[in-house]
GUVEXVEX-615297 format. One line per field, with one value per residue (C-alpha): residue in three letters; x, y, z. Coordinates in pm, whole numbers, plus 50000, padded with zeros to 5 digits. Layout:
BEGIN
type: [ala,...]
X: [X,...]
Y: [Y,...]
Z: [Z,...]
//
This chain:
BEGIN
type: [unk,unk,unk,unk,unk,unk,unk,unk,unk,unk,unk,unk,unk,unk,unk,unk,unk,unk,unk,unk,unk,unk,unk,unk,unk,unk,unk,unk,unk,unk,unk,unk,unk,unk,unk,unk,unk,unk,unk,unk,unk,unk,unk,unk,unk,unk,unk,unk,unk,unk,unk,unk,unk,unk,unk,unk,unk,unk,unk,unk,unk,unk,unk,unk,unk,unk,unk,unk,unk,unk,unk,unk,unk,unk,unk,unk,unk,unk,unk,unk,unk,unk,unk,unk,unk,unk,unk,unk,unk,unk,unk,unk,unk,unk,unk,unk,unk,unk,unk,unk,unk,unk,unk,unk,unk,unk,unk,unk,unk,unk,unk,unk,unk,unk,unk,unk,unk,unk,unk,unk,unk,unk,unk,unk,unk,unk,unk,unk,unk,unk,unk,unk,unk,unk,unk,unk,unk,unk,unk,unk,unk,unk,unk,unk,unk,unk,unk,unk,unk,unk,unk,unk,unk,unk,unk,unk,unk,unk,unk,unk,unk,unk,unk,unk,unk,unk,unk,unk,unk,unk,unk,unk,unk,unk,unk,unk,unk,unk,unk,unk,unk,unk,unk,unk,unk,unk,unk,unk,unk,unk,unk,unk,unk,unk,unk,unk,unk,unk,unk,unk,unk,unk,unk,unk,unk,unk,unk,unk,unk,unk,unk,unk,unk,unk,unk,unk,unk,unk,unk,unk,unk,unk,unk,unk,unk,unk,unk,unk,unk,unk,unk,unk,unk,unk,unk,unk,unk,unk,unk,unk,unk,unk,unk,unk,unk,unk,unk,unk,unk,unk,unk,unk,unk,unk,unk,unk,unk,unk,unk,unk,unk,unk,unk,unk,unk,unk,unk,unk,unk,unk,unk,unk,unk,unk,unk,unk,unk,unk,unk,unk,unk,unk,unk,unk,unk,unk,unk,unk,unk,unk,unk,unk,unk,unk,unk,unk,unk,unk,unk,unk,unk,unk,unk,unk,unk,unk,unk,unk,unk,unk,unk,unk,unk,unk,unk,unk,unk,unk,unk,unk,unk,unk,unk,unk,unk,unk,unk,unk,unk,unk,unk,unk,unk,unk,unk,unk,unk,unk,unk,unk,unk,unk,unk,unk,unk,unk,unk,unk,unk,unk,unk,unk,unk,unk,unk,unk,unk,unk,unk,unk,unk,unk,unk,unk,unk,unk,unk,unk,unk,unk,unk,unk,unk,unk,unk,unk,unk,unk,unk,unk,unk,unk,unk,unk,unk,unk,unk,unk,unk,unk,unk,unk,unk,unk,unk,unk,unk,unk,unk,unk,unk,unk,unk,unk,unk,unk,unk,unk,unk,unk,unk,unk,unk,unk,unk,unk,unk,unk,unk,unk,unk,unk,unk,unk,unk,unk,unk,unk,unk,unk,unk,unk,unk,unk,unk,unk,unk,unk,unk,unk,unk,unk,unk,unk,unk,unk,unk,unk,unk,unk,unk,unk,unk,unk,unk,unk,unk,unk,unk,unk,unk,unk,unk,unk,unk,unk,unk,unk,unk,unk,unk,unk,unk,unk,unk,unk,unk,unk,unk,unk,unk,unk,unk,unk,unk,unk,unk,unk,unk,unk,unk,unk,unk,unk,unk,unk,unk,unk,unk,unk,unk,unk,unk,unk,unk,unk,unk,unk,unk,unk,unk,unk,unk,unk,unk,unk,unk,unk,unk,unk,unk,unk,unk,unk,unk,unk,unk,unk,unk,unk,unk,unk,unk,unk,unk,unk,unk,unk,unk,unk,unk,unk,unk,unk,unk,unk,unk,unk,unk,unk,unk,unk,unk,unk,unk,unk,unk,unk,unk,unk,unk,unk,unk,unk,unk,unk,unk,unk,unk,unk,unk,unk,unk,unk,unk,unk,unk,unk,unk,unk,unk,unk,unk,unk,unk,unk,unk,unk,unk,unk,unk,unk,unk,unk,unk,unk,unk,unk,unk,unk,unk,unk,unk,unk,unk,unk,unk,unk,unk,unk,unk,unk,unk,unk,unk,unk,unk,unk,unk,unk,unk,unk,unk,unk,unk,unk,unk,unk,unk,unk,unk,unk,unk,unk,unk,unk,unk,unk,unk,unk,unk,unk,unk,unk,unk,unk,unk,unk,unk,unk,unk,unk,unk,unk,unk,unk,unk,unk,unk,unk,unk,unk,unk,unk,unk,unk,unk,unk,unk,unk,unk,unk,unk,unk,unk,unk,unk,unk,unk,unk]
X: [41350,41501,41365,41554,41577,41631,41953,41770,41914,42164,41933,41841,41460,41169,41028,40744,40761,40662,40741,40943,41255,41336,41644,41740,41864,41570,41302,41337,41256,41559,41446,41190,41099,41020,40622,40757,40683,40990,41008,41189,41150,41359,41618,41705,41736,41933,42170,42214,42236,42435,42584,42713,42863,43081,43144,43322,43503,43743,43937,43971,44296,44128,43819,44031,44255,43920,43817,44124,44078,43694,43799,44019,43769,43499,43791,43854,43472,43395,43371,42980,42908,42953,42775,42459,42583,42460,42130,42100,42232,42584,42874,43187,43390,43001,43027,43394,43258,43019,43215,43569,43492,43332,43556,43861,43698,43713,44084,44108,43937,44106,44437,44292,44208,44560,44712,44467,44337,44466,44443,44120,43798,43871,44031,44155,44111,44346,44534,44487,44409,44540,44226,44403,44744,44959,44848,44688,44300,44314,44029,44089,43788,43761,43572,43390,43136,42779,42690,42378,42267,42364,42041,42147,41877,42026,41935,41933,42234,42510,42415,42759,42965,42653,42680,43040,43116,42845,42952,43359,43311,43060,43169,43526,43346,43196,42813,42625,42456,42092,42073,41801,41854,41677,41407,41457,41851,41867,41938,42266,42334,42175,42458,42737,42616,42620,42982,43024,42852,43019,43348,43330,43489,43228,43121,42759,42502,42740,42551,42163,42006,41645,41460,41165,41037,41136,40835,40848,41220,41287,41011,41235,41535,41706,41875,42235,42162,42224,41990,42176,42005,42101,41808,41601,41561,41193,41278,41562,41266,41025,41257,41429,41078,40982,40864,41103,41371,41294,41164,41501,41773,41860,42183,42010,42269,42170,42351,42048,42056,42193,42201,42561,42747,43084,43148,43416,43595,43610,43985,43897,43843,43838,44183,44274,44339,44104,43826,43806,43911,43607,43409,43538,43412,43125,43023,43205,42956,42667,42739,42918,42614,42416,42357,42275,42530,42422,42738,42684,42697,42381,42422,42692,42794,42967,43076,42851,43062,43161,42788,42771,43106,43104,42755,42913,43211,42948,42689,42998,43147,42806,42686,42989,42847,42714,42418,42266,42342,42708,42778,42734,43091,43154,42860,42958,42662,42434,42039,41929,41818,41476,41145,41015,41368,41315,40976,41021,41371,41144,40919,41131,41302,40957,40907,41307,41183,40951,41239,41544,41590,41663,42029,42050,41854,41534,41574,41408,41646,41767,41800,41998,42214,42147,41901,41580,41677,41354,41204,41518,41533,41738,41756,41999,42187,42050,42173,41986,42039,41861,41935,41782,42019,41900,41552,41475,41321,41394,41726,41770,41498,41422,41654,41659,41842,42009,42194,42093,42245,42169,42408,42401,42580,42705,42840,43153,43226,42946,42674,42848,42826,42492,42385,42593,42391,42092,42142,42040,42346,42539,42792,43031,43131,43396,43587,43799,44049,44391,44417,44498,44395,44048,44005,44147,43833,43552,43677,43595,43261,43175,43239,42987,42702,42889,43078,43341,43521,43737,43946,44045,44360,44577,44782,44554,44333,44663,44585,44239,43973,43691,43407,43190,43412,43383,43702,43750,44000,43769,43439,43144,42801,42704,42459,42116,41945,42238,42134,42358,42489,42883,43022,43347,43651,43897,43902,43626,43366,43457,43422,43069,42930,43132,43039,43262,43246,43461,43630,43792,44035,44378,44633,44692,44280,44313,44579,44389,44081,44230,44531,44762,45034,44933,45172,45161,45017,45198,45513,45638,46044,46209,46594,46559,46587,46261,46420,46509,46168,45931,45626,45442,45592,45645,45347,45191,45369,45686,45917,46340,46466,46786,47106,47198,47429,47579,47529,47874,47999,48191,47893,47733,48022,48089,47695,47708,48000,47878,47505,47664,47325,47563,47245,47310,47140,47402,47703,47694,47702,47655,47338,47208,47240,46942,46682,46420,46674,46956,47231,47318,47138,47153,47037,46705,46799,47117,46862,46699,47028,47151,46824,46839,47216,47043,46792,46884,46978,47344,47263,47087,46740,46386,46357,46421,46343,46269,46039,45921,45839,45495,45419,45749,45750,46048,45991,46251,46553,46910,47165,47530,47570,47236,47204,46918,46776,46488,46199,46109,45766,45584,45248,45061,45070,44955,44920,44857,44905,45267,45556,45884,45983,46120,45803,45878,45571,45638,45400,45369,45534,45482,45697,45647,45971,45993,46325,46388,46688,46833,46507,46288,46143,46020,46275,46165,45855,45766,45649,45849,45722,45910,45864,45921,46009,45738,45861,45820]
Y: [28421,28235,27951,27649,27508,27166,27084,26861,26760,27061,27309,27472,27427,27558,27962,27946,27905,27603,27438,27722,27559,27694,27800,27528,27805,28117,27987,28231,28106,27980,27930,27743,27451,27458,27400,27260,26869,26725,26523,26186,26000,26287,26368,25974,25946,26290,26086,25742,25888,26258,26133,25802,25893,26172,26030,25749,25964,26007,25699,25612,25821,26145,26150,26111,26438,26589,26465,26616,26924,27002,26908,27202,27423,27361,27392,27754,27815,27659,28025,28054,27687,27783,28046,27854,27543,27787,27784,27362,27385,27336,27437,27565,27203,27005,27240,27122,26741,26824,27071,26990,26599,26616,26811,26558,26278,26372,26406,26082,25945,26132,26008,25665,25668,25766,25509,25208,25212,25212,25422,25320,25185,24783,24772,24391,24209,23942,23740,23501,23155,22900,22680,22432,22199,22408,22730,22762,22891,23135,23298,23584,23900,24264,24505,24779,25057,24943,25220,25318,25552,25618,25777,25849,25951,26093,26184,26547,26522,26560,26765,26761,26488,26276,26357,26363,26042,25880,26153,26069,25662,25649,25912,25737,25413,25602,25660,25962,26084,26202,26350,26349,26540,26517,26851,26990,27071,27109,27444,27345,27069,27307,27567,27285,27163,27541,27590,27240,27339,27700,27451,27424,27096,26794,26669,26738,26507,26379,26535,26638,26753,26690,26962,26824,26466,26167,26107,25837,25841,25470,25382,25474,25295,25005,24667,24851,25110,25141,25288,25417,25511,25682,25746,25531,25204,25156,25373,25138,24883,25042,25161,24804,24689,24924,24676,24808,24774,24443,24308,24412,24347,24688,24694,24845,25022,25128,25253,25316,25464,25206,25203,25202,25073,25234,24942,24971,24678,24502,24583,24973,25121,25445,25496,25440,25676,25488,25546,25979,25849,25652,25919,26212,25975,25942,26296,26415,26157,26269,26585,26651,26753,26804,26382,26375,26086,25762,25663,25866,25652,25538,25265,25274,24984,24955,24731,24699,24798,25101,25256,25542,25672,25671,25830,26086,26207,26188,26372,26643,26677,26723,27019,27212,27178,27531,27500,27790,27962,27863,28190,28307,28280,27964,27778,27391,27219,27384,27271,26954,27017,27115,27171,26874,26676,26816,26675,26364,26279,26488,26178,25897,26019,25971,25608,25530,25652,25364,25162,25360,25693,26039,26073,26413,26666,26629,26948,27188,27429,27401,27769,27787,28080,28359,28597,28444,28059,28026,27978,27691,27353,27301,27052,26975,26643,26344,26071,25767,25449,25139,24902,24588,24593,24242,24297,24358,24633,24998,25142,24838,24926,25340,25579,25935,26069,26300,26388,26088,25767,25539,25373,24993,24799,24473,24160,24003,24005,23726,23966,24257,24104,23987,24352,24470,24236,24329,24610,24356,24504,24818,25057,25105,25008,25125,24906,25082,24800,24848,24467,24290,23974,24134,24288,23976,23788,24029,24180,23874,23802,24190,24162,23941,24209,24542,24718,24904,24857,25080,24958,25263,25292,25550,25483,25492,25807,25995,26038,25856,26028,25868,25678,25807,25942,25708,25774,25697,25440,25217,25084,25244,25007,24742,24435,24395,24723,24917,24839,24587,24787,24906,25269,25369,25164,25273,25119,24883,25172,25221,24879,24874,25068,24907,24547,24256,23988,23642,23602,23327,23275,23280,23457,23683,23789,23835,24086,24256,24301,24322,24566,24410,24118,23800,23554,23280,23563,23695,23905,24214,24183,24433,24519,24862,24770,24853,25070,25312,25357,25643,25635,25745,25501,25189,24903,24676,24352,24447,24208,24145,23789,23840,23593,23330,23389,23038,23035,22952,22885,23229,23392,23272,23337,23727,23788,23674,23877,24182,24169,24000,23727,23425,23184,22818,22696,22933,22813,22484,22197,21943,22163,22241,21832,21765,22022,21930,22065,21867,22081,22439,22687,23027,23369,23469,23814,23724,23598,23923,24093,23911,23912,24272,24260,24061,24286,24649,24895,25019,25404,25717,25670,25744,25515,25748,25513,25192,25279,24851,24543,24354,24001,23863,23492,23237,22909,22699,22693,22792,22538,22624,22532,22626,22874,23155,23420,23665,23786,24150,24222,24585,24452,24784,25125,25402,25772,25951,26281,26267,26549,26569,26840,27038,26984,26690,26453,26085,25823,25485,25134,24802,24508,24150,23977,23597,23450,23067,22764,22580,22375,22652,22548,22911,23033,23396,23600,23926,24282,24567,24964,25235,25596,25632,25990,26119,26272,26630]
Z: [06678,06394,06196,06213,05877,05751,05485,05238,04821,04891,05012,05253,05362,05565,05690,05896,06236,06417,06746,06975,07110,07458,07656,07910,08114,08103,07949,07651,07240,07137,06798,06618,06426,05993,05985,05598,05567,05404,05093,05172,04897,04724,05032,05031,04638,04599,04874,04712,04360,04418,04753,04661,04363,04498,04774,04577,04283,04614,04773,05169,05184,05039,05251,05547,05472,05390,05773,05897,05699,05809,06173,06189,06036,06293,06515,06408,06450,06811,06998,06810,06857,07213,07243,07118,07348,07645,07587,07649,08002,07949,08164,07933,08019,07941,07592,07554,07531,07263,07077,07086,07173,06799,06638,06815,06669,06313,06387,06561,06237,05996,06133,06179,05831,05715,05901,05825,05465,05141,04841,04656,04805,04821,05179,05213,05528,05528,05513,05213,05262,05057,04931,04632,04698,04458,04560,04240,04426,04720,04914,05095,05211,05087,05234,05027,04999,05063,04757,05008,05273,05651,05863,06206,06457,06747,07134,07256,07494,07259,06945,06818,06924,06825,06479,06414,06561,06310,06029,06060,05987,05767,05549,05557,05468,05174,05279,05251,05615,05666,06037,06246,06593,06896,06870,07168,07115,06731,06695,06800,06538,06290,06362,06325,06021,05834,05992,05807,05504,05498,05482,05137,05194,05200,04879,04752,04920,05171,05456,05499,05799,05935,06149,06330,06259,06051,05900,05645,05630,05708,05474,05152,05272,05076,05159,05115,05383,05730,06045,06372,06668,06982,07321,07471,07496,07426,07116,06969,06990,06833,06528,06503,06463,06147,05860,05619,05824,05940,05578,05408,05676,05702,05919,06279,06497,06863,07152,07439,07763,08044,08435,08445,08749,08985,09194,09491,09522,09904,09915,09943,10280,10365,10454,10105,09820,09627,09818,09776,09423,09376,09540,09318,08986,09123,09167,08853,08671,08822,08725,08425,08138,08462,08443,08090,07937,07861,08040,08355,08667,08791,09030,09285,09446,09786,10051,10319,10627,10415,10300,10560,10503,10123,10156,10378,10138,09838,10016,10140,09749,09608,09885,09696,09405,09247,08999,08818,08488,08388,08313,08645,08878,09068,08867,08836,08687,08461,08352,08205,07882,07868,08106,07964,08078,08402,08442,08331,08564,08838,08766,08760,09129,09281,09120,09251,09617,09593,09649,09771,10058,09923,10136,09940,09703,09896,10163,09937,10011,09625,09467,09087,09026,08823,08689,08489,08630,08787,08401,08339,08383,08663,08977,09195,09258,09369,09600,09688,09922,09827,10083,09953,09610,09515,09477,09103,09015,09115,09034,08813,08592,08590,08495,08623,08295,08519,08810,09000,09114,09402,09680,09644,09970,09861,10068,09934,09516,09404,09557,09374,09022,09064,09139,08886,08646,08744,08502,08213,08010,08031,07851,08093,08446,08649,08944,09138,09360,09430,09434,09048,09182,09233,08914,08722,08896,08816,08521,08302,08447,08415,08086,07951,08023,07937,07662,07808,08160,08365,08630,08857,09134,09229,08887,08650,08820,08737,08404,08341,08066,08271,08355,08110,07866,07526,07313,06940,06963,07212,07153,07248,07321,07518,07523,07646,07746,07592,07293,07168,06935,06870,06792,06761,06805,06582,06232,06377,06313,05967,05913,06059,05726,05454,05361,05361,05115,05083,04731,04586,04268,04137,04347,03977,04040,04386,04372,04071,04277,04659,04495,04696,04564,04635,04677,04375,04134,03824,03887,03667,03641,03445,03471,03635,04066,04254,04459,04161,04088,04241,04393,04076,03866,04101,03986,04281,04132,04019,04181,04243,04246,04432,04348,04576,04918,05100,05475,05663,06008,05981,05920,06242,06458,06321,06415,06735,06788,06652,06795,07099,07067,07192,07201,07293,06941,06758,06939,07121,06927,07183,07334,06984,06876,07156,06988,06759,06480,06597,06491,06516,06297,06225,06386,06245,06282,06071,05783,05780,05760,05516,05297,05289,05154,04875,04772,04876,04614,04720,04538,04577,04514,04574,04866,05149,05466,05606,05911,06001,05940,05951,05990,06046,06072,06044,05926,05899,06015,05826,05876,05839,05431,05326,05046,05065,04825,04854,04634,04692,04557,04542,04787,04847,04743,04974,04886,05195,05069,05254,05212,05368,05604,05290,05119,04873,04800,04903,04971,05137,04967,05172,05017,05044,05081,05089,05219,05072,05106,04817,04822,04739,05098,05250,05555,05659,05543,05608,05507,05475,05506,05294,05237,04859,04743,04418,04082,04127]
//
């Protein structure tokens, strides 16, 4: 069997054979563990001084196409990471949430990336706040590379999808990654990270891996670095706690298992769609990775009257369900992921029996599928009833980290969030009511105690990703025993690793550091339009100070006529003379229209489309007789590797554009988007 080896300062490390990892499914060596002890003082220096600097000779924009790129190389690859995927217990759809859910999010990022961050590595998080009377000091925040290291340690469920959705923001953020898998399933992160190294396309030192234990790892780390953490609860404590961590405020990230809740609402009844809806969640959750998801549902929660017939069509949906070897025909749910797994949720359903009744998986008539399974680490689903759901204890303290989850009866929606609570902070909960009045109650109060809520009815179960399905755009963590950490999120991820500082100055230094025009800082004004200026050469800065066009009453009248906007404060004098502005005043719209008449370029040019505006805000009004010009101002540059669908390069130009009266008094501001054509 092979030796799993460790990717450490570029190379890869460790022969002899230690700990034997074994099939989930037969019992057979899988591989083993590297007996080598790692050096790492060394792995974390080769990271903050090979890594880092890398990382950063490329800007936001180019990591993310090299996100993109690398997500559909793995994609191309996937049939081997399968393959290996077997061996943990996985079903082919349980392998498509590692696999492809990993591989989806560095596409999600990658795209996330384009869309959200400029070219360079100073991101600015607006807006700008004016600090002096004449606009002469400004403060405004920036958010930049913390220039140290990202260590992930990660839980055994999700070998993949666990590292990739750390990998894809950090790396985007600009921070090297040190992995540390769960044992017990590395052989599967091992083979994703040479199909990531075989790439070609990661910078050196942007990724090491760690086979076996951390060792002295956190002892090396520096202020500037950041610690993530994915498994148990008692384990996030015990890390948090290191000394080094805790005498340098290293940034601590952990997402621990919870004893996530499926409530049914009061409204449900089992006449309802919603109830076999709420049924079908429940047993796809206990089920999918054969229980193994820190989001799986663990508590269910049910009205009262309604406990023996949801127990009933649970009990019925999980008889049908096939468990054995998932290559075998028909097979549904596969192993958990080790002997040792199996033992220890084997252990926790005798301490929940303490305090609940086994309603199914306790006949001992439970056989696998499939030749060799008696050496695996399978078990059969679970159902329990605890009756008395407001007694601590229980369900609201032990997990089974597996298929298991216990029937909760609840009487009326008070009772139902105190149980729910009980759960001293969760990931995810879902509440399945067809009534909005319902969930616009006990969504709020939910809230406070988890991370991410679902509320279920025959609309959304049409196309919803599920209970325990975390997606990149959406936060992933909760409070109290969940950890209290945040994942995901979108942009809010990236932002997690880079570090944001407050500056202050000029408007002119502002721009210079933020690379976006401030408003009040120096302008460039040369005689050749903006708009005949490419990509390439356009400057952030360079600016148009359009001539002057008189507002009249004929200009009102033809705009309502044409955009058939006949508004009482455009037309009725009498009506108009009663408003705060006490006269008619002109369509906004007609401002913006007539703005752009000032400042557009009439001619062929590199400016190829206007695809929105930002920020629009209009500020005061335009009487009939007032006269208005704009200032069009290059704000932000954005080089997102773009090329027409005949293959010309273009790239991204956002323009300020400030709208003002005959009294220089500010009318309409806003930001305008443009693809602007290259020089080829």
């Amino acid at each position: 069997m092979p030796v799993l080896q460790s990717y450490i300062s570029g190379q890869w490390f460790g022969k002899t054979e230690s700990k034997a990892l074994i099939s989930a499914i037969n019992g057979t060596t899988v591989a083993h563990t590297h007996q080598e002890e790692i050096n790492f003082r060394e792995a974390v220096a080769y990271a903050r001084n090979t890594g880092v600097k890398n990382i950063l000779a490329l800007d936001f924009q180019q990591r993310a196409a090299i996100l993109k790129a690398l997500a559909a190389y793995i994609q191309e690859r996937k049939r081997e990471l399968y393959a290996i995927s077997h061996h943990t217990g996985c079903t082919k759809a349980d392998s498509w949430i590692d696999i492809d859910g990993g591989f989806g999010t560095l596409f999600t990022y990658a795209s996330t990336g384009r869309k959200e961050l400029p070219s360079g590595n100073v991101a600015h998080e607006g807006p700008v706040t004016q600090l002096g009377k004449e606009n002469h000091f400004n403060g405004t925040h920036i958010l930049v590379p913390r220039r140290g290291v990202s260590v992930h340690i990660n839980a055994f469920n999700f070998p993949i999808w666990g590292m990739l959705e750390k990998f894809a923001p950090a790396f985007l953020a600009g921070m090297p990654c040190i992995f540390k898998p769960a044992t017990a399933t590395s052989y599967l992160t091992e083979a994703a990270v040479r199909v990531i190294n075989d790439s070609g396309l990661l910078p050196e030192g942007a990724l090491q891996l760690v086979i076996g234990g951390a060792g002295d790892l956190l002892d090396h780390l520096e202020e500037q670095d950041f610690v993530t953490f994915t498994g148990s609860a008692s384990t996030a404590l015990k890390l948090k706690s290191h000394p080094n961590i805790m005498a340098k405020s290293i940034p601590f990230n952990a997402e621990a298992d919870s004893l996530n809740s499926a409530i049914m609402a009061p409204d449900v009844s089992p006449e309802d769609e919603e109830f076999d809806i709420f049924a079908k969640e429940v047993v796809k959750e206990m089920t999918a990775k054969s229980g193994q998801k820190c989001t799986a549902i663990r508590r269910i929660l049910v009205p009262a009257e309604h406990l023996d017939a949801l127990a009933d069509t649970i009990t019925a949906r999980l008889a049908n369900i096939v468990v054995g070897d998932p290559h075998e025909e028909g097979v549904r749910m596969g192993a958990l992921s080790s002997r040792d797994q199996l033992r220890d949720v084997n252990h926790a359903i005798e301490k929940l029996l303490e305090t609940s009744e086994c309603v199914f998986g306790k006949d001992g008539s439970f056989k696998p599928v499939g030749l060799g399974v008696e050496n695996g680490a399978f078990i059969t689903p679970h159902l329990l009833i605890n009756r008395n759901p407001l007694n601590d204890g229980g369900a609201h303290d032990i997990e089974a980290f597996g298929p298991v989850a216990t029937l909760m009866p609840y009487r009326g929606i008070d009772e139902a969030l105190a149980i729910a609570a009980k759960g001293k902070g969760s990931l995810v909960t879902t509440l399945t009511t067809k009534d909005p009045a319902i969930a616009a109650e006990m969504i709020p109060v939910l809230a406070a105690q988890h991370g991410r809520l679902q509320i279920l009815d025959a609309q959304a179960a049409k196309e919803s990703t599920g209970h325990g399905s975390p997606l990149p755009m959406l936060k992933h963590g909760g409070p109290g025993r969940a950890g209290g950490g945040e994942e995901l999120g979108g942009i809010r991820a990236v932002h997690h690793y880079l570090q944001r500082t407050a500056i202050q100055g000029s408007p002119t230094m502002l721009a210079a550091v933020t690379g976006e025009y401030v408003r009040g800082a120096k302008v460039i004004e040369n005689d050749i339009h903006p708009f005949r200026r490419h990509f390439d050469d356009l400057q952030v800065g360079e600016s148009l100070l359009t001539h002057r066009r008189t507002v009249t009453e004929a200009d009102i009248v033809n705009f309502g006529c044409l955009s058939g906007d006949h508004f009482y404060m455009h037309f009725d004098d009498i009506a108009a003379k009663e408003t705060q502005f006490g006269q008619r005043i002109a369509h906004g719209y007609f401002v913006l229209s007539a703005a752009a008449g000032l400042f557009v370029y009439p001619g062929e040019g590199p400016v190829l489309a206007n695809y929105g505006l930002d920020t629009l805000r209009f500020i005061t009004p335009v009487l009939v007789g007032d006269t208005i010009r704009a200032r069009l101002t290059c704000k932000r540059k954005i080089d997102q590797g773009r090329t027409s669908p005949d293959g010309h390069p273009q790239g991204v130009v956002m323009w300020d554009v400030a709208v003002t009266n005959q009294h220089d008094e500010l009318v309409a501001s806003y930001d305008i988007l443009t693809l602007v054509a290259k020089r080829q």
